[in-house]
C-alpha positions in Angstrom: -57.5 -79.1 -136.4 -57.2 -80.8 -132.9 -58.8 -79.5 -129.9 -57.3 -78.4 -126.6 -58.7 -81.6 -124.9 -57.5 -84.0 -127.7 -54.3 -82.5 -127.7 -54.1 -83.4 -124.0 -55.1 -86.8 -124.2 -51.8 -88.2 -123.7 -52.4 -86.5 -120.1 -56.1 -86.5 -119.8 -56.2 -88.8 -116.6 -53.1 -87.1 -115.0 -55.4 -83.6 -115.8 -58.2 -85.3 -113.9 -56.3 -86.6 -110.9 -54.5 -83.0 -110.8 -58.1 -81.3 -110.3 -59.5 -83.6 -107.6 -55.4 -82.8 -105.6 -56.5 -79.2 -106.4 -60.0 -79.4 -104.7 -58.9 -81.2 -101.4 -55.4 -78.4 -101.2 -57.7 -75.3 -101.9 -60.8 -75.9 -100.1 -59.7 -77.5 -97.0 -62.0 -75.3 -94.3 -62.3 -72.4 -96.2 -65.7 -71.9 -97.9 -64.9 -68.9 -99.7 -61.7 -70.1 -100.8 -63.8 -72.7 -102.4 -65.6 -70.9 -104.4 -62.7 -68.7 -105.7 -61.6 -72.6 -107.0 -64.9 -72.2 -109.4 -62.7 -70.9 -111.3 -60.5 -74.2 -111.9 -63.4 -76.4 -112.0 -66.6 -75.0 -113.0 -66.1 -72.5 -115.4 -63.9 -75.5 -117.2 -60.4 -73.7 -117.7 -58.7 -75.5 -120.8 -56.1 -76.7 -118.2 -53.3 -76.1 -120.8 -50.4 -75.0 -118.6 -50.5 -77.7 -116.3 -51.2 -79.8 -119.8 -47.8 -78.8 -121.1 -46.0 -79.6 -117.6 -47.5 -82.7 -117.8 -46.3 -83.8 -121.9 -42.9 -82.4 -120.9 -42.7 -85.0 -117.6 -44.0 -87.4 -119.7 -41.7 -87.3 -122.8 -38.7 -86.7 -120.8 -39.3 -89.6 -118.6 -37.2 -92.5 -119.5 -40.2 -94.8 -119.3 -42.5 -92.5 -119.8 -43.8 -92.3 -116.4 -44.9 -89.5 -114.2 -43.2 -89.2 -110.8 -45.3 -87.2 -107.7 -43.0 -84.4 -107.7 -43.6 -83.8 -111.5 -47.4 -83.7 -110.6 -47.1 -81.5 -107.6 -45.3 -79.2 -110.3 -48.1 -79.0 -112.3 -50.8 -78.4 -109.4 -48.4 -75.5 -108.5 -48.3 -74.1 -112.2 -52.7 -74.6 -112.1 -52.5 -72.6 -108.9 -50.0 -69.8 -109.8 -52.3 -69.2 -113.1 -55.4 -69.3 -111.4 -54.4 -66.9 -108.7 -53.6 -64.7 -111.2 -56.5 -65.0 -113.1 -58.0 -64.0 -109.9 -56.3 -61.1 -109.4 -56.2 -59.7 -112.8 -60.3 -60.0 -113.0 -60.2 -57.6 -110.0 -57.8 -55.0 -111.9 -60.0 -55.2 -114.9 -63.2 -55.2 -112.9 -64.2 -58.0 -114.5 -68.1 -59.3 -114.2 -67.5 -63.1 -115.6 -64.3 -65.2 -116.8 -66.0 -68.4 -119.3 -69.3 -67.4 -118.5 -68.8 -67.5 -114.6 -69.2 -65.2 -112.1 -65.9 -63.8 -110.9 -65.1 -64.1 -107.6 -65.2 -60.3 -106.9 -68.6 -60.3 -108.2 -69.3 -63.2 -106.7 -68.4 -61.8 -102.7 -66.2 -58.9 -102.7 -63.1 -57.1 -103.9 -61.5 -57.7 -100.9 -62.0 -61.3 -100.5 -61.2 -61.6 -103.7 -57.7 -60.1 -103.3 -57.5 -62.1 -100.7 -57.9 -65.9 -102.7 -55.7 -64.8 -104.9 -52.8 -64.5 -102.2 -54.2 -67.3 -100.3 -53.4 -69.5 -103.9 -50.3 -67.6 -104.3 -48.9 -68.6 -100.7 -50.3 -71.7 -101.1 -48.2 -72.6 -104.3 -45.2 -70.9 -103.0 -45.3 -73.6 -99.5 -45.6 -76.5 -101.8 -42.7 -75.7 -104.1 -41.2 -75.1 -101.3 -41.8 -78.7 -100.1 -40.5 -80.0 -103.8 -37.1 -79.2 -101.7 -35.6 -78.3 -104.8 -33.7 -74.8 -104.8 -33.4 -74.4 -108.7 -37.3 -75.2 -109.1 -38.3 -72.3 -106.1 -36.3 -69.8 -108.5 -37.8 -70.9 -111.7 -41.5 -70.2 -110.2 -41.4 -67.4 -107.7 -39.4 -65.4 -110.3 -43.1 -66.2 -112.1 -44.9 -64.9 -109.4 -42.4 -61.8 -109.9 -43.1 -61.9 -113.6 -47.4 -62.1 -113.1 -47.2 -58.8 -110.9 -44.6 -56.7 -112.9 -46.9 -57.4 -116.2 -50.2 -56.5 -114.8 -48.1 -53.2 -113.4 -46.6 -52.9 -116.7 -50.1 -52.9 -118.1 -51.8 -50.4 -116.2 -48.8 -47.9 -116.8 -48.5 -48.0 -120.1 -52.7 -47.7 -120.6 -53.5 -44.8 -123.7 -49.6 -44.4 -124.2 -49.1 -44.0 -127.4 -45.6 -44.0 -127.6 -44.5 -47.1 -125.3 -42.0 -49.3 -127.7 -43.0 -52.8 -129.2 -40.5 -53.9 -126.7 -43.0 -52.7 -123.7 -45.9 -54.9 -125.4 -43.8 -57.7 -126.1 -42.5 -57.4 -122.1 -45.1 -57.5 -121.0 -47.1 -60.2 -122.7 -44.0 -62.6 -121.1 -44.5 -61.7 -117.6 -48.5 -62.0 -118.1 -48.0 -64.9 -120.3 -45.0 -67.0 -121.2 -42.9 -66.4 -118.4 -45.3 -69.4 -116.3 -44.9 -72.0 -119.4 -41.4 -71.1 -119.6 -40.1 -71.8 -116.4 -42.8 -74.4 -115.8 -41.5 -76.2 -118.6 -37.8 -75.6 -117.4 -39.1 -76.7 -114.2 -39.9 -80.1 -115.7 -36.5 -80.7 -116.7 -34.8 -79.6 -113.8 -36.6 -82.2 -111.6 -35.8 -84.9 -114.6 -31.9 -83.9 -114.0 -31.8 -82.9 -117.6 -28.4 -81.2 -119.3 -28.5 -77.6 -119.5 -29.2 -77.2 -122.8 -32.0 -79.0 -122.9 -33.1 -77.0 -120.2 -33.0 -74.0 -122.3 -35.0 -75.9 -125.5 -37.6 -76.3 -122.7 -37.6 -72.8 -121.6 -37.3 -71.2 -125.3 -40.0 -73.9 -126.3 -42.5 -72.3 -123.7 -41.3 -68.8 -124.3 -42.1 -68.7 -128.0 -45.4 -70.5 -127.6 -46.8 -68.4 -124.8 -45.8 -65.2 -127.2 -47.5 -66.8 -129.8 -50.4 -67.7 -127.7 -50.5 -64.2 -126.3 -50.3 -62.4 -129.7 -53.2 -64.7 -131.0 -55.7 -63.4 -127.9 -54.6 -59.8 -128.8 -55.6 -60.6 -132.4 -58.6 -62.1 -131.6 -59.6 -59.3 -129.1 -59.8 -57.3 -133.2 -61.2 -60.2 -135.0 -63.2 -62.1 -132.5 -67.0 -62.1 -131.8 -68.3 -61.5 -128.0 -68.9 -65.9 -127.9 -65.8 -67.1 -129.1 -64.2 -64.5 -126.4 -66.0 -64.9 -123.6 -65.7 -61.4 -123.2 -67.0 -58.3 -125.0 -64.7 -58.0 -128.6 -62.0 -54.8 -128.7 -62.3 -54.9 -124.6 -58.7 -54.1 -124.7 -58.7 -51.3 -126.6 -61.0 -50.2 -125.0 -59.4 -50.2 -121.8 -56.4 -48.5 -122.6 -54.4 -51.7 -123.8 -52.1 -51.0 -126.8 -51.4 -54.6 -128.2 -49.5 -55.8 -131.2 -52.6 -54.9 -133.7 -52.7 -51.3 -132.6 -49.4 -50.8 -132.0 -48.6 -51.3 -135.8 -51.9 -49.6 -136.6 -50.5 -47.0 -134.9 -47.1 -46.6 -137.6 -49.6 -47.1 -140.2 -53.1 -44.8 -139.5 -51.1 -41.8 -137.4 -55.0 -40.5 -136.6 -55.4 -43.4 -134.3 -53.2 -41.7 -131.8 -55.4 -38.9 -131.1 -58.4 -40.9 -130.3 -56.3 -43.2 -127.8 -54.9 -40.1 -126.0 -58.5 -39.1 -125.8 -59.1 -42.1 -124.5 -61.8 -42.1 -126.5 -64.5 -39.8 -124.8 -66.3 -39.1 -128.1 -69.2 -40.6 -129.4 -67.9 -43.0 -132.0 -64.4 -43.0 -131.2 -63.8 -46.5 -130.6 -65.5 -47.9 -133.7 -63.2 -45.0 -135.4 -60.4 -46.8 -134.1 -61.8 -50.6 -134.7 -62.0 -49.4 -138.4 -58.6 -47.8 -138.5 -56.7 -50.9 -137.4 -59.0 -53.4 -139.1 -58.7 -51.5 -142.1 -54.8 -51.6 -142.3 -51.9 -53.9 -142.3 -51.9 -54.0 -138.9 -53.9 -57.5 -138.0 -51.6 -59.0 -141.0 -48.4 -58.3 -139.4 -49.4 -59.4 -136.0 -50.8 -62.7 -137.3 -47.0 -63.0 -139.1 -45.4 -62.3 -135.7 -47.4 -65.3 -133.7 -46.5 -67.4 -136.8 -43.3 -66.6 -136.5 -43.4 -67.4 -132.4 -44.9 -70.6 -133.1 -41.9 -71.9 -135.3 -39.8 -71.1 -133.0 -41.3 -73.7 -130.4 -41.6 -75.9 -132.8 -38.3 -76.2 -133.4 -37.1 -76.8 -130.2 -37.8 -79.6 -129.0 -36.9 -82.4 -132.1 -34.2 -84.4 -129.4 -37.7 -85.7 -127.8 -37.9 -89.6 -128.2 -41.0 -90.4 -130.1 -44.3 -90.3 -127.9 -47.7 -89.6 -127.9 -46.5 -86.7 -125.5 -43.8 -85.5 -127.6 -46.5 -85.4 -130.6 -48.9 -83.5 -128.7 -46.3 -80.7 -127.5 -45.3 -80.2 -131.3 -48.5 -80.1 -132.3 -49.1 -77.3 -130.0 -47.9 -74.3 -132.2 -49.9 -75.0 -134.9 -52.9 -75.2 -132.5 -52.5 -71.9 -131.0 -52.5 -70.2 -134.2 -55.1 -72.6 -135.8 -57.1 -70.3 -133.1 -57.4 -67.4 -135.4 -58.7 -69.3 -138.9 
């Protein structure tokens, strides 16, 4: 199965010229704000959202060329994920992101918070400058999105009885909601017909589900390396995702050690054993397959590309994740 970075290949130069425009906005005079970018460049981010912008320009364009103000799109989608990558690692008190320091750990919670505005403002004043109105609703209705999810997520930590809907909410405000209207974004500045413009958005919206339901699986299945984080951190923390949730209809004793928020010795690797040991990591890998057809089916009125062949074969690569 392809790689992230041969998947991108169509768009590997555009990806590198996009991270040296990224170091000269960010770090203009402001040291700390430099190293908050670490997280872009050091700790070697897979670089898929502003990927995805990228094939979208690319295999929309009539000649297959990428114009500045689809490029300044996709700095502004790098910058809107990795402010909230910066934020959300100060919520979860988080001591590394890809084996790097975060950049709480790094200084301090406050100049952390900080960054992460500083990026968010920053991406706002340069799609503002893209002077296109439909574009500025697209991503600050993101920026919306990012916030309501992580708020979505802390409320709804140990509830046993939030809805799939909650979950499935939530993962599109923390996750698809940027590929979505990125992608939409995309088409809007190519002047495509509005129905296209909806393929684009559904296309991201399915695959960023799909990508998002594959991370919560792996959170179950996955070993401490392959995460870059310690395995069942979720749970752990309180976050009900699409593997407990239908644990939860299936192994009702699960409930009580979440409401506990599991304060006994053992409680956790209870709980591990109760949803690995049920249907429940089954039915959530069905529902990211099912996601992932969904994009895949949206965007056949591409003309053949290399672009075009990537973004289909994206589906299958976010679920190729979990084998």
């Amino acid at each position: 199965m392809a790689t992230v970075a041969e998947l991108l290949q169509p768009v590997e130069a555009d990806l590198d010229a996009l991270l040296a425009d990224l170091r000269s906005l960010i770090g203009a005079g402001h040291p700390i704000l430099q190293a908050a970018a670490e997280h872009l460049f050091a700790a070697g981010g897979k670089r898929l959202r502003p990927g995805i912008v990228l094939l979208i320009s690319r295999a929309i364009a009539p000649d297959g060329d990428l114009g500045p103000r689809h490029r300044r799109l996709a700095e502004i989608t790098e910058m809107i994920h990795t402010a909230s990558l910066v934020h959300d690692d100060v919520v979860d008190e988080a001591a590394t992101r890809r084996g790097v320091d975060t950049v709480h750990s790094r200084f301090n919670h406050r100049v952390a918070v900080l960054a992460g505005d500083f990026l968010f403002a920053q991406a706002s004043w340069h799609l503002a400058n893209l002077d296109d109105l439909d574009v500025v609703k697209l991503l600050s209705r993101v920026i919306m999105d990012l916030a309501d999810g992580e708020i979505r997520q802390g409320l709804f930590r140990y509830d046993t009885g939030q809805s799939f809907e909650t979950y499935l909410e939530k993962s599109y405000c923390k996750t698809a909601s940027l590929i979505a209207n990125s992608s939409r974004a995309a088409g809007v500045l190519s002047g495509l017909e509005p129905e296209k413009l909806d393929d684009l958005y559904r296309f991201g919206r399915q695959l960023g589900l799909a990508f998002q339901v594959v991370d919560d699986i792996l959170d179950f299945t996955g070993s401490d390396q392959q995460l870059g984080k310690p395995a069942a951190s979720d749970l752990a923390s309180g976050y009900l995702t699409a593997p407990a949730l239908f644990a939860l209809e299936e192994r009702p004793a699960l409930a009580g050690l979440i409401e506990r928020e599991f304060s006994e010795a053992g409680d956790l690797e209870q709980a591990l054993e109760l949803v690995r040991g049920c249907e429940a990591i089954p039915r959530a890998r069905a529902l990211a397959e099912g996601f992932a057809h969904e994009a895949a089916e949206t965007l056949a009125w591409l003309p053949p590309s290399e672009p075009r062949s990537a973004l289909r074969a994206l589906p299958d690569f976010v679920l190729s994740r979990l084998y």
